[in-house]
N, C-alpha and C positions, 0 to 999 in steps of 0.2 A: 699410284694413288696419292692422292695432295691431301695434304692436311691444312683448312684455315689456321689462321692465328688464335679467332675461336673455338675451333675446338681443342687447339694444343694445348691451349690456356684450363679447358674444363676438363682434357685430361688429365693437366698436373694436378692439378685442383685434386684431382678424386684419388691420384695416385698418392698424396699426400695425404690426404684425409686417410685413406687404406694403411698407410703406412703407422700414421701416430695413431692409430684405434689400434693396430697390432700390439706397436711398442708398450700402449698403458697397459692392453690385457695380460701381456708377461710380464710387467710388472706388478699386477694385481696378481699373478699366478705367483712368481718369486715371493712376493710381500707375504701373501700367504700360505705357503711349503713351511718358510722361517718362522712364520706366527705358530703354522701346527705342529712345528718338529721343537721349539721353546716348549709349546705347552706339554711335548710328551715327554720330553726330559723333565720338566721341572715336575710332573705328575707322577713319573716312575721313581723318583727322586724322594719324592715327598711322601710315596705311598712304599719307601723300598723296594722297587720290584726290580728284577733285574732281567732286563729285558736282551741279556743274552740267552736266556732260559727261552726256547724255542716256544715252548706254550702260553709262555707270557706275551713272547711277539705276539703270535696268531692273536690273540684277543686282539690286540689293539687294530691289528690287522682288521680281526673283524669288524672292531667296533667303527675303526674309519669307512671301511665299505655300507657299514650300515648307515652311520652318517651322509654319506653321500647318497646313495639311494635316496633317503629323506628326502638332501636338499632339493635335488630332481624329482621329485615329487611333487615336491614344495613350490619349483619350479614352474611347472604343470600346469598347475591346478589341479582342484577339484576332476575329477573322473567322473566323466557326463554317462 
């Protein structure tokens, strides 16, 4: 099978395109783990909790899975 020069071209093209939408998304995923994991220290911090205390995790635990739920929600839309 032969490949034109056109299409080699529209496959870099899209392999590259693939490749830098990967890289920002893990960068938006890294940027924000560092943004969530700041906030919970400086919150456990601030509120003293000591979040070696197994039930103090869990909550936050929860409160993140609830969180997200949300955002996927939020995501969504509206439920037709």
């Amino acid at each position: 099978m032969r490949i034109s020069k056109k299409q080699l071209r529209r496959i870099i093209k899209e392999e590259k395109s693939r490749l830098l939408n990967e890289r920002v998304q893990e960068g938006v995923s890294r940027g924000m783990y560092i943004a969530l994991q700041r906030c919970i220290d400086e919150h456990t911090e601030d509120l003293q909790l000591n979040i070696d205390d197994p039930s103090i995790a869990m909550s936050i635990v929860q409160a993140l899975h609830t969180v997200a739920r949300e955002l996927k929600d939020h995501v969504r839309g509206p439920a037709r």
